[in-house]
C-alpha positions in Angstrom: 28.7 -2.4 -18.9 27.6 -0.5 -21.7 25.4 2.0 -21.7 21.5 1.5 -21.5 19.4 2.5 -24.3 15.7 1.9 -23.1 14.6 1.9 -26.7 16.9 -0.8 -27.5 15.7 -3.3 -25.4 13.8 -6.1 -26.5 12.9 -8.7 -23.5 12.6 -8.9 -19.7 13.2 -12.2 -18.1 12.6 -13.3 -15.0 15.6 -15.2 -14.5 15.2 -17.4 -11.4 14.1 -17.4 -7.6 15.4 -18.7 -4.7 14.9 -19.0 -0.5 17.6 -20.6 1.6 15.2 -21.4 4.5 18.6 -21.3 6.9 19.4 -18.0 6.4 15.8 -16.7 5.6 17.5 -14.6 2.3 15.5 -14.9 -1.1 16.8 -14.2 -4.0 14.9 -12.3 -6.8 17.3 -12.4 -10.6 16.0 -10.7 -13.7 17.7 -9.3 -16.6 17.1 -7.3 -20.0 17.8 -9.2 -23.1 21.1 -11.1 -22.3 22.0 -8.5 -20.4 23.8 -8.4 -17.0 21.7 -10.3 -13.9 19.7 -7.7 -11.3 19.4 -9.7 -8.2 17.0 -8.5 -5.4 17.4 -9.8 -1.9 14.4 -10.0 0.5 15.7 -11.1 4.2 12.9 -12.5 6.7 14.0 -12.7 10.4 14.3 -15.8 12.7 16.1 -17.9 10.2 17.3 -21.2 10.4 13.0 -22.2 9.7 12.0 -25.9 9.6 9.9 -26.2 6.5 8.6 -29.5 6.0 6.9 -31.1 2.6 3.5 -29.2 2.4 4.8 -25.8 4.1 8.2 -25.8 1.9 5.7 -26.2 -1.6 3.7 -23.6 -0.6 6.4 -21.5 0.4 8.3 -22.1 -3.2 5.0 -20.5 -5.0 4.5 -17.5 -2.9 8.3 -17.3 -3.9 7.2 -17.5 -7.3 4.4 -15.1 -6.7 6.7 -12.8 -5.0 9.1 -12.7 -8.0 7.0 -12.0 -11.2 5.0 -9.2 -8.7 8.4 -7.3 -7.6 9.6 -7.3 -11.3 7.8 -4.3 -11.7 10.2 -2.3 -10.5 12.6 -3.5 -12.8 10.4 -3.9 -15.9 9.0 -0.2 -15.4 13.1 0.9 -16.5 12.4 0.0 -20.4 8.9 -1.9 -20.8 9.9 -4.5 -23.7 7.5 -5.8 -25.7 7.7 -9.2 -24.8 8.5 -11.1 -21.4 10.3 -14.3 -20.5 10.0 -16.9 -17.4 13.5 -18.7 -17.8 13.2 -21.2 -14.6 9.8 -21.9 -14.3 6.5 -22.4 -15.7 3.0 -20.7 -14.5 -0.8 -21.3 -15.3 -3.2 -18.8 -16.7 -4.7 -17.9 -13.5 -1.2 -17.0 -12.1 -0.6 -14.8 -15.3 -3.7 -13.1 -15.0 -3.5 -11.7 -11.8 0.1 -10.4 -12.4 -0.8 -8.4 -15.6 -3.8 -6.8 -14.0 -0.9 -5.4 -11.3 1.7 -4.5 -13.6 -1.2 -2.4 -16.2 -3.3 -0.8 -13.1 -0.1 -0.9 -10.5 1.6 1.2 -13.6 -1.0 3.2 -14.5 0.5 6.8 -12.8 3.8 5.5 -14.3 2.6 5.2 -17.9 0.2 8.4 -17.7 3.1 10.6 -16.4 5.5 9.4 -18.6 3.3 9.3 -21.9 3.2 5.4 -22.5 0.4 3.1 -23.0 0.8 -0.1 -21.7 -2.5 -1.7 -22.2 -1.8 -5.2 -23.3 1.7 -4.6 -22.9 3.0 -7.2 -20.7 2.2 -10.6 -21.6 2.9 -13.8 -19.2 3.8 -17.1 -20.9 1.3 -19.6 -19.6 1.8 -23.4 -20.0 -1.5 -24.8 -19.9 -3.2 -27.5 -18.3 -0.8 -27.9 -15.5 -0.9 -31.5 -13.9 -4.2 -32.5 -11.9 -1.6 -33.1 -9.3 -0.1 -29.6 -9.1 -3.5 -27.9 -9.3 -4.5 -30.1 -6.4 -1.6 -28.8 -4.0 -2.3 -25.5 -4.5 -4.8 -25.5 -2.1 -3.8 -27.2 1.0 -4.6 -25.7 4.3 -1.0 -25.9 6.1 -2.4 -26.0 9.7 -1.2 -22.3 10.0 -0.9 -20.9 13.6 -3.9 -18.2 14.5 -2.1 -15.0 14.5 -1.5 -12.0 12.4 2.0 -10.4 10.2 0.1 -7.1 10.4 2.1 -4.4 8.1 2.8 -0.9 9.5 3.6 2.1 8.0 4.7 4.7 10.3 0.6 6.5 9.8 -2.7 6.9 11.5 -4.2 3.7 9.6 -1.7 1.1 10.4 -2.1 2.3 14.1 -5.8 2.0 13.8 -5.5 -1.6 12.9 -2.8 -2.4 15.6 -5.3 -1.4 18.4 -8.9 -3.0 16.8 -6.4 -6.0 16.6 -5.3 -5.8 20.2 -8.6 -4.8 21.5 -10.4 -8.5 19.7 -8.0 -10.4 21.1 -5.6 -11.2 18.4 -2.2 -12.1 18.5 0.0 -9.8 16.2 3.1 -9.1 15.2 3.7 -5.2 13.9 5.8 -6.3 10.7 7.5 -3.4 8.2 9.9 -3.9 5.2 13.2 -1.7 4.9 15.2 0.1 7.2 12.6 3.5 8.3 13.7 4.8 11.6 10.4 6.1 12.1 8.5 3.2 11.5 10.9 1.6 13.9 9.9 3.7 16.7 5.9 3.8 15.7 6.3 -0.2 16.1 8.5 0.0 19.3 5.4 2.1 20.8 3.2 -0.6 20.1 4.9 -3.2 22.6 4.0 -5.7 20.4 6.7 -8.3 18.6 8.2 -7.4 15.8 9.3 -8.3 12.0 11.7 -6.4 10.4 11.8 -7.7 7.2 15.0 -6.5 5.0 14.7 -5.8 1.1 17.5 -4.6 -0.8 16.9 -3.4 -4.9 19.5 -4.5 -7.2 21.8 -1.9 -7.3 22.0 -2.1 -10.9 18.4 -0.5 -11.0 19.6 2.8 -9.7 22.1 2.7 -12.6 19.4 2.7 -15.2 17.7 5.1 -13.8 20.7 7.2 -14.0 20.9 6.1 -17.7 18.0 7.4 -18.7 15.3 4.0 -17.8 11.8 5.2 -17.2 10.8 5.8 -14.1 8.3 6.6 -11.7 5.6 5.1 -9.5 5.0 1.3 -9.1 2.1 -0.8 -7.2 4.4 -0.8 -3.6 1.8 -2.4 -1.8 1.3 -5.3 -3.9 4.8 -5.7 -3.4 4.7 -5.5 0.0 1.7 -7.7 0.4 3.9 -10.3 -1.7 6.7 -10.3 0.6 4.8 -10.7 3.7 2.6 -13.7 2.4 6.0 -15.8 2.0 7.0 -14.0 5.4 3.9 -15.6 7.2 4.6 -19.0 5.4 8.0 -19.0 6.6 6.8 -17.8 10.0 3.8 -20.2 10.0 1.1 -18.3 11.0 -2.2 -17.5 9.1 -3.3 -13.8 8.6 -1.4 -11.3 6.6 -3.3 -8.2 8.0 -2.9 -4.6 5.8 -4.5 -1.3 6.6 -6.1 0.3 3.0 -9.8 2.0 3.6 -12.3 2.2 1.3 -11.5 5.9 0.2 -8.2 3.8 -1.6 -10.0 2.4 -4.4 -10.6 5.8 -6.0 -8.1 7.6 -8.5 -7.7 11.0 -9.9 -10.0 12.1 -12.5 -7.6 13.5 -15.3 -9.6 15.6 -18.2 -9.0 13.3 -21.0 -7.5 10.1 -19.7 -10.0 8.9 -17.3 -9.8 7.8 -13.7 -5.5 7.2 -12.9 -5.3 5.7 -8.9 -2.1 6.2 -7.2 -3.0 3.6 -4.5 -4.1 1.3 -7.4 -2.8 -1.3 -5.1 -4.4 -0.3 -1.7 -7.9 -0.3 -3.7 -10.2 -3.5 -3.3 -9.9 -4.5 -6.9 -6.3 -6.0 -6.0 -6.9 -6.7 -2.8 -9.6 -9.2 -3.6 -8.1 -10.4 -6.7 -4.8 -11.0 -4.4 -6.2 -12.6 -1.5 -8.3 -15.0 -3.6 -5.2 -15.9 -5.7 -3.5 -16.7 -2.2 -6.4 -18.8 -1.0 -6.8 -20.6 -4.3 -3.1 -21.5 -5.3 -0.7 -20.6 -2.3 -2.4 -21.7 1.0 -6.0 -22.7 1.6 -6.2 -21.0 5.3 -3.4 -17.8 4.7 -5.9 -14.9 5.0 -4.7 -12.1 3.4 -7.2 -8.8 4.3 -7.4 -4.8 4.8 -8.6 -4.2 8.0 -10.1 -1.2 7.5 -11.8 -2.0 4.2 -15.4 -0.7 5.1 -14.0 2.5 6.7 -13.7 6.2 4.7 -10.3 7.9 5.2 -12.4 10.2 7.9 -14.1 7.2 9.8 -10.3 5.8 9.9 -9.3 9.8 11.7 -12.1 9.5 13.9 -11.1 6.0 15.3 -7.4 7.6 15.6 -8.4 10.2 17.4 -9.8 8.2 20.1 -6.1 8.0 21.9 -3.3 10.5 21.7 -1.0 7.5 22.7 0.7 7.4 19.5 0.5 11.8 18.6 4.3 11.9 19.1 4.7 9.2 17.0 3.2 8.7 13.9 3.7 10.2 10.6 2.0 9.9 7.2 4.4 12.7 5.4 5.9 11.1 2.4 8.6 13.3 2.6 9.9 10.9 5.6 9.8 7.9 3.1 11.5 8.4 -0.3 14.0 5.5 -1.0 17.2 7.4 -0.7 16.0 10.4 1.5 17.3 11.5 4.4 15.0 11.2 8.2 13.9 14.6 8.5 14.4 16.4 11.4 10.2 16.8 12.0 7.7 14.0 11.4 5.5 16.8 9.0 6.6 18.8 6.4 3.5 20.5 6.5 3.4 21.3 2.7 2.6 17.5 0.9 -0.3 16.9 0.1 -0.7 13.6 2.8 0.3 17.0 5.6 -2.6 18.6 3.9 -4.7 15.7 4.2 -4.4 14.1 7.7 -4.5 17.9 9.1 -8.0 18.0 7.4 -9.5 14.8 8.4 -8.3 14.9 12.1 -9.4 18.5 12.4 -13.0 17.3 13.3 -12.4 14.6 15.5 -10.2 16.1 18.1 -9.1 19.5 20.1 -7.7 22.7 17.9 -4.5 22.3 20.4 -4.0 18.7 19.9 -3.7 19.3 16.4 -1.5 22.2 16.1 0.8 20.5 18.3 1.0 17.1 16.5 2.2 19.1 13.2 3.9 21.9 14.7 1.4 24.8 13.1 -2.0 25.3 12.2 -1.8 24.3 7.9 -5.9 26.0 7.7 -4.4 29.1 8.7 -1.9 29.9 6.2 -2.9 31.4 2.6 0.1 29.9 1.1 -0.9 26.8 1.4 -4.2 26.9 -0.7 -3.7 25.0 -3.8 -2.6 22.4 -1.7 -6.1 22.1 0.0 -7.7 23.5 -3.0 -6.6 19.9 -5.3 -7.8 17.9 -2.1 -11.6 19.2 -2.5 -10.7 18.8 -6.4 -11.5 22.8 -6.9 -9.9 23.5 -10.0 -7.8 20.8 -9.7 -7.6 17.3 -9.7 -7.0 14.9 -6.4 -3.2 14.3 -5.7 -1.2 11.6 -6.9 -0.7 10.5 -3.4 -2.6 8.3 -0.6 -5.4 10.8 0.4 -9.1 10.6 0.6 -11.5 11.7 -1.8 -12.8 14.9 -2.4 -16.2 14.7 -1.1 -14.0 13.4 2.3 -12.0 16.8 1.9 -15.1 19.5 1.2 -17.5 17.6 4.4 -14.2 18.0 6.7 -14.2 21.5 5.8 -17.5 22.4 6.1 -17.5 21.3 9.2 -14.7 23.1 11.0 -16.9 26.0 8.4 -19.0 26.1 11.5 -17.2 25.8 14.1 -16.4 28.9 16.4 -12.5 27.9 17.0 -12.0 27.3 12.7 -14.2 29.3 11.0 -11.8 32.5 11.4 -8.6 30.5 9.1 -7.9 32.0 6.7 -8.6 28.7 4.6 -11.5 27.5 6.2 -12.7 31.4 5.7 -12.2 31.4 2.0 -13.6 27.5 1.5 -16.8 29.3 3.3 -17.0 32.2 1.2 -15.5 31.5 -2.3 -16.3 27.4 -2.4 -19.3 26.3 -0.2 -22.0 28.5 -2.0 -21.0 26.3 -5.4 -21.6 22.7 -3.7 -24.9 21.0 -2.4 -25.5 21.4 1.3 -26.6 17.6 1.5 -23.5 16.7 -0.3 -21.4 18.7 3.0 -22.4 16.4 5.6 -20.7 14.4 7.3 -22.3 11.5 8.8 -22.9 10.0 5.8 -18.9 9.1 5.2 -18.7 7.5 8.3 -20.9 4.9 8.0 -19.2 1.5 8.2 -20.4 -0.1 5.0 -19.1 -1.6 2.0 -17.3 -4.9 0.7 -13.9 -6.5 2.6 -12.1 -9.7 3.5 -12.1 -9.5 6.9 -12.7 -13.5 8.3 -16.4 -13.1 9.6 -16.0 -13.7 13.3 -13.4 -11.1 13.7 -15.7 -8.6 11.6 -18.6 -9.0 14.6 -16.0 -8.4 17.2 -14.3 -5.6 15.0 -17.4 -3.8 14.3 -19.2 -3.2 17.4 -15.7 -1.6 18.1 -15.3 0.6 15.1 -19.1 1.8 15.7 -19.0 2.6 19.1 
């Protein structure tokens, strides 16, 4: 293979898609120019599936959907100007929604590695298509009533799990790759599980040691992808994820403008997405974020209502990178997502439960205050990682601020006397970010039973 030379490329192609519904293996081929093939496997449990007419059509575009969305991460290593669809042909609606996740799922990407990629990637539509094709796009498959509910190994996913259980609704805790961690979070749970296998071309890592570009890409939408074909294949009707409302806002960067992390966690793809699903994959497949209406600190409060899962559960990215090694403890105590689920579970439960779930008490050590300080956006600007936003951060502090068993940390000292005095006190409270409010996708008679027990 000769070497890669980003600059040189000219064209990405999505080569071709397939799913052998006996062995429940897709197969995911792109390539650079006329370059070698990068195939991507995605493996869904339970195999050999019966898919009859309707079921196997709809199945063949969430295939489809699946493979132009996970071609970011392939794309991402040398973003050519122009784009190819070798084995089949898509409509304008289709294209649409994919370049809205490869420009905002990228946007991190590009602003970290200095690129603009603002009408970059460009879809080939064929337009009309057929009255007849645009007609089977919207079947309802007569989809069993139960839920592919994704978990991540955190507080949110958890959160879900439990409203889920507690309305009556038949689940199965479903996760992508091979996390130990997650493994045992879903284990604790008792419910069934889906272990759904995905394995990047090898090729990719290769490029990246060439010199591609890297960085961060839309995982969620991703994810979301794969587990819309997974509940096609499975036959069942909801594909249940756990983003709050707190997702849909970025990082303020002096200069640039608003760059989200979670770009793909936020409502603006969620509704896009579960529309596009509804419209042209499957008339009943719901696609929803529970948790939707809920701030980051409504979403703690509701966690802390049960210690079932304390010696479980994990949000430290540390525990997730691709390649990395499990880590001996669940918290590393230093990331910013340490920094952040310390803080938002500090109000809602005892001092002790806390310091024992992470190990040590993060408020009390003055090493760790830049960390906290780019949380409450002091002189900084809010991580590029999955964490709440900084009016979430300054209300959980000033309210361990006056509370006898926090206010002598040393970081809940200084946020008192150095930070406080510069903010609005009616900006500080609480209550206010725990209101259950806002927009979501959550089918209506589930919401009425959901609510009551998200309000209680």
């Amino acid at each position: 293979m000769t070497a890669f030379d980003k600059n040189q490329v000219s064209r990405f192609r999505f080569v071709r898609c397939d799913f052998a519904a006996d062995t429940g293996v897709a197969r995911l081929v792109y390539a650079f120019d006329d370059g070698p093939e990068m195939t991507e496997t995605v493996t869904v449990p339970g195999a050999p599936f019966q898919l009859d007419g309707e079921r196997e059509a709809a199945v063949q575009r969430a295939l489809r959907l699946l493979h132009l969305i996970a071609g970011v991460s392939y794309y991402k290593a040398a973003v050519p100007e122009q784009v190819a669809i070798d084995g089949y042909v898509i409509d304008a609606d289709t294209a649409a929604l994919v370049e809205t996740v490869y420009l905002n799922g990228l946007g991190e990407f590009a602003y970290r590695n200095g690129l603009n990629l603002r009408g970059r990637f460009k879809l080939p539509v064929v337009e009309p298509l057929s009255r007849g094709e645009r007609g089977l796009q919207a079947q309802s498959l007569g989809l069993r009533e139960h839920a592919l509910v994704a978990i991540g190994g955190g507080k949110d996913s958890l959160v879900s799990i439990e409203a889920l259980r507690h309305a009556g609704v038949g689940e199965t805790v479903t996760w992508i790759g091979g996390s130990q961690l997650i493994r045992a979070c879903a284990e604790r749970t008792g419910l069934p599980m889906l272990n759904i296998g995905r394995t990047l071309a090898p090729e990719l890592f290769e490029l990246n040691r060439q010199g591609a570009w890297n960085g961060h890409i839309p995982v969620t939408a991703v994810n979301s992808a794969i587990m819309v074909l997974a509940a096609l294949v499975q036959g069942v009707d909801q594909v249940v994820f756990s983003n709050e409302r707190s997702a849909s806002y970025g990082s303020q960067i002096a200069g640039t403008g608003e760059v989200n992390h979670q770009w793909s966690k936020g409502w603006a793809f969620e509704q896009a997405f579960g529309d596009h699903v509804q419209r042209h994959i499957a008339a009943g497949l719901h696609y929803y974020s529970l948790l939707r209406p809920l701030s980051e600190l409504a979403v703690a409060r509701q966690f802390a209502r049960t210690d079932y899962y304390d010696t479980h559960f994990s949000s430290c990215n540390r525990n997730f990178h691709i390649l990395g090694e499990r880590p001996v403890n669940r918290w590393c105590g230093v990331c910013p997502k340490c920094h952040f689920v310390f803080l938002a579970l500090a109000p809602f439960m005892p001092k002790t439960r806390l310091v024992r779930i992470f190990g040590r008490n993060l408020l009390d050590d003055e090493a760790q205050a830049a960390g906290f300080d780019a949380l409450l956006e002091f002189q900084d600007h809010k991580p590029f990682e999955c964490v709440g936003e900084g009016r979430e951060s300054r209300a959980a502090l000033a309210t361990l601020a006056a509370r006898p068993e926090w206010k002598e940390d040393v970081l809940v000292k200084r946020f008192a006397s150095l930070i406080q005095p510069t903010l609005a006190a009616d900006e500080l409270r609480i209550e206010p970010l725990l209101a259950i409010e806002g927009e979501h996708r959550i089918p209506a008679a589930l919401w009425e039973r959901l609510r009551a027990n998200f309000a209680a």
